[in-house]
N, C-alpha and C positions, 0 to 999 in steps of 0.2 A: 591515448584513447582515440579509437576512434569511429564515428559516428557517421553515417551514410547521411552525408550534406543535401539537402532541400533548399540549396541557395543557388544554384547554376540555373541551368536555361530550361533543365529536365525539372527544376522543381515542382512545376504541377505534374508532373506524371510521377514522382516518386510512391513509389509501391506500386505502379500501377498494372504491375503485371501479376500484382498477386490481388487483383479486387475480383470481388466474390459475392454473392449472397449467402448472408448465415439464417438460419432457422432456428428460431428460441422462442417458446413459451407461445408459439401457435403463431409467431407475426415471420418477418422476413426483415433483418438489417445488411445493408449494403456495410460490407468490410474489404479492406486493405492492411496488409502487414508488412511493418519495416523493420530492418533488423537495427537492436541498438548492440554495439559490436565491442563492449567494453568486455576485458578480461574479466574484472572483479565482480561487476556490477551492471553488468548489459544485459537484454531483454530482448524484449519487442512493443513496436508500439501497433495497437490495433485498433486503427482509425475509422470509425462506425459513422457513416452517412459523411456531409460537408460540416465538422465541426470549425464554426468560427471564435472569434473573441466572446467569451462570456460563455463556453460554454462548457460542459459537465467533462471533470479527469480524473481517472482514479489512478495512481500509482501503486502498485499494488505488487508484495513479495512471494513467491512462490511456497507456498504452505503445502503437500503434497497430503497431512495426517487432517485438514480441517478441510480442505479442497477435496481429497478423491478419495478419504477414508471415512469422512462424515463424522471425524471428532467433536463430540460434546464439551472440551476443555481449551478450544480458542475459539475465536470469533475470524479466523481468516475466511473460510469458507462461508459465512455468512457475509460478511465485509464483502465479498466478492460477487455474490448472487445478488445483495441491494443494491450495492452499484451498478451493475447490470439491467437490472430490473430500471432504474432511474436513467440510463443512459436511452434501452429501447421506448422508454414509456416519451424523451423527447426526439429522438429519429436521427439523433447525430450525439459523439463525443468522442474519448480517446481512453480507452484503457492502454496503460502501458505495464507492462508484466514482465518482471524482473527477477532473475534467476540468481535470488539470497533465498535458500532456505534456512531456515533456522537463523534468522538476525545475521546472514552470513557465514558463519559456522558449521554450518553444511548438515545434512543429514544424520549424521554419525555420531559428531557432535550434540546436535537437536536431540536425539536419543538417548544421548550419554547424560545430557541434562535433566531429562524428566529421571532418568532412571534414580541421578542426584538428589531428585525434587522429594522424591518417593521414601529415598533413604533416612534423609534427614529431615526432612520437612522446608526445607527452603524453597523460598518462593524462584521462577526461572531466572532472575537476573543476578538472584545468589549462590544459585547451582552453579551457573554459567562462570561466576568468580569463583568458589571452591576449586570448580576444572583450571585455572588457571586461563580463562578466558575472557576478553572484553565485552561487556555487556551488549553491544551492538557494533560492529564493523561496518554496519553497509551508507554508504554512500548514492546520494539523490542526484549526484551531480551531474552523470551522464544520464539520466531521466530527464534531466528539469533543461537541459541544450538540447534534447530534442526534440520537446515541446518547443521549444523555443524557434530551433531550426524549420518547424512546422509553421511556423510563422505567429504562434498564440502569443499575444501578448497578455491576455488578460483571460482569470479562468475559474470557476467553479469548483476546487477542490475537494474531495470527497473523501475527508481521512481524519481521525483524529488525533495524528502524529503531528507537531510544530515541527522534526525535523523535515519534514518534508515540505510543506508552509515557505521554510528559510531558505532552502535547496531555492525551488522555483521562486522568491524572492531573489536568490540572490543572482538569478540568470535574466533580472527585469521582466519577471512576468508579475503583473499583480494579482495575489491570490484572494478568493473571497473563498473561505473556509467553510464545508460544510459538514459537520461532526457527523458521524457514521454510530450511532443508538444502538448496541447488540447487546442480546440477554442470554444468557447462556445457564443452563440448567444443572450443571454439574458442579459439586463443591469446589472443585481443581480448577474450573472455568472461569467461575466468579472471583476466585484468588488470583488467577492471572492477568483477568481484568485490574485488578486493583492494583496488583503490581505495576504494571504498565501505568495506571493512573501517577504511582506514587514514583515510580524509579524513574519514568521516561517523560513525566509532564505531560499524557495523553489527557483528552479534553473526555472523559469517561466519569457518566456520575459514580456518586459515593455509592456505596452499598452497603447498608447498616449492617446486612446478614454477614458480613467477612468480618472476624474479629481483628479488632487492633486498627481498625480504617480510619487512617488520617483524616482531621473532617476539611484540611484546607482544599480548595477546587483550585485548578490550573487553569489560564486560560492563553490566549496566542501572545505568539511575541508581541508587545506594544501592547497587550491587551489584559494585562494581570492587574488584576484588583486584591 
């Protein structure tokens, strides 16, 4: 793996030939982009204003149908507009944006699964197994080094994934978890949600309206009741 280092003598300049002004929602954020250069699991990371320790990071996987199609049946693209929203409302933070669509699986894949979903009626993490596929492949670990490599130690987390939580745990950053609330209007939406709540341990309330919804709640590692 490897990972454009932030520890040599150029450390304070890394990106610095890609800082910018973005324009979003009528204000202006100062941004910089650094490439995360992992084959499976690499990204970018897109560093908004001087974020220090404690402050706001969204890891966040490339959803192309919730992001740039405005699908009613995930919450990626919503996930991703409130982070946002929360990053410019404090004038600094770090989105890093990771090129897994479809839990890694790829596009094709992602496709092949709803197409699954639709057939039989299985929820996505059952499709995903009929195809002969792993529930989720993607890996946090070249994310969570380089936040790390940025020098954060301590951070704001904006996800209701635990595996992402343990990633950046396990690269000694301390996480303080901020669970990410989306409401999604579509019968497929809400059953996703629940899936996730029930297959993956996301920190997502129950939703009486989904039949069959387990009533136990998840909560972080070290933190289940």
């Amino acid at each position: 793996m490897t990972i454009l280092s932030f520890g040599s003598a150029a450390s304070t300049r890394a990106g610095s030939d890609t800082a910018h002004r973005l324009g979003r929602a009528g204000g202006q954020l100062p941004v910089r982009v650094v490439e995360i250069a992992d084959p499976d699991d690499g990204g970018h990371l897109l560093v908004f204003g001087d974020p220090g320790d404690g402050c706001l990071v969204r890891v966040h996987s490339r959803c192309l149908y919730g992001e740039s199609l405005g699908s009613d049946d995930c919450d990626c693209g919503a996930e991703l507009r409130t982070a946002m929203d929360r990053i410019q409302a404090e004038g600094s933070g770090v989105l890093v944006y990771l090129e897994q669509e479809g839990r890694g699986a790829g596009l094709i894949w992602k496709a092949r699964g709803y197409r699954e979903s639709e057939l039989s009626g299985a929820d996505t993490f059952q499709a995903y197994e009929r195809l002969g596929l792993p529930a989720d492949t993607r890996r946090f670990a070249p994310a969570a080094d380089a936040l790390s490599e940025l020098g954060l130690r301590r951070v704001r987390l904006l996800t209701n994934n635990p595996d992402k939580c343990r990633a950046l745990t396990d690269a000694g950053i301390e996480v303080d978890p901020v669970p990410l609330t989306i409401t999604l209007s579509s019968a497929r939406g809400r059953r996703y949600l629940q899936a996730k709540r029930v297959h993956r341990h996301h920190t997502i309330p129950v939703d009486d309206l989904v039949a069959g919804t387990r009533r136990r709640m998840w909560w972080w590692p070290g933190r289940r009741r």
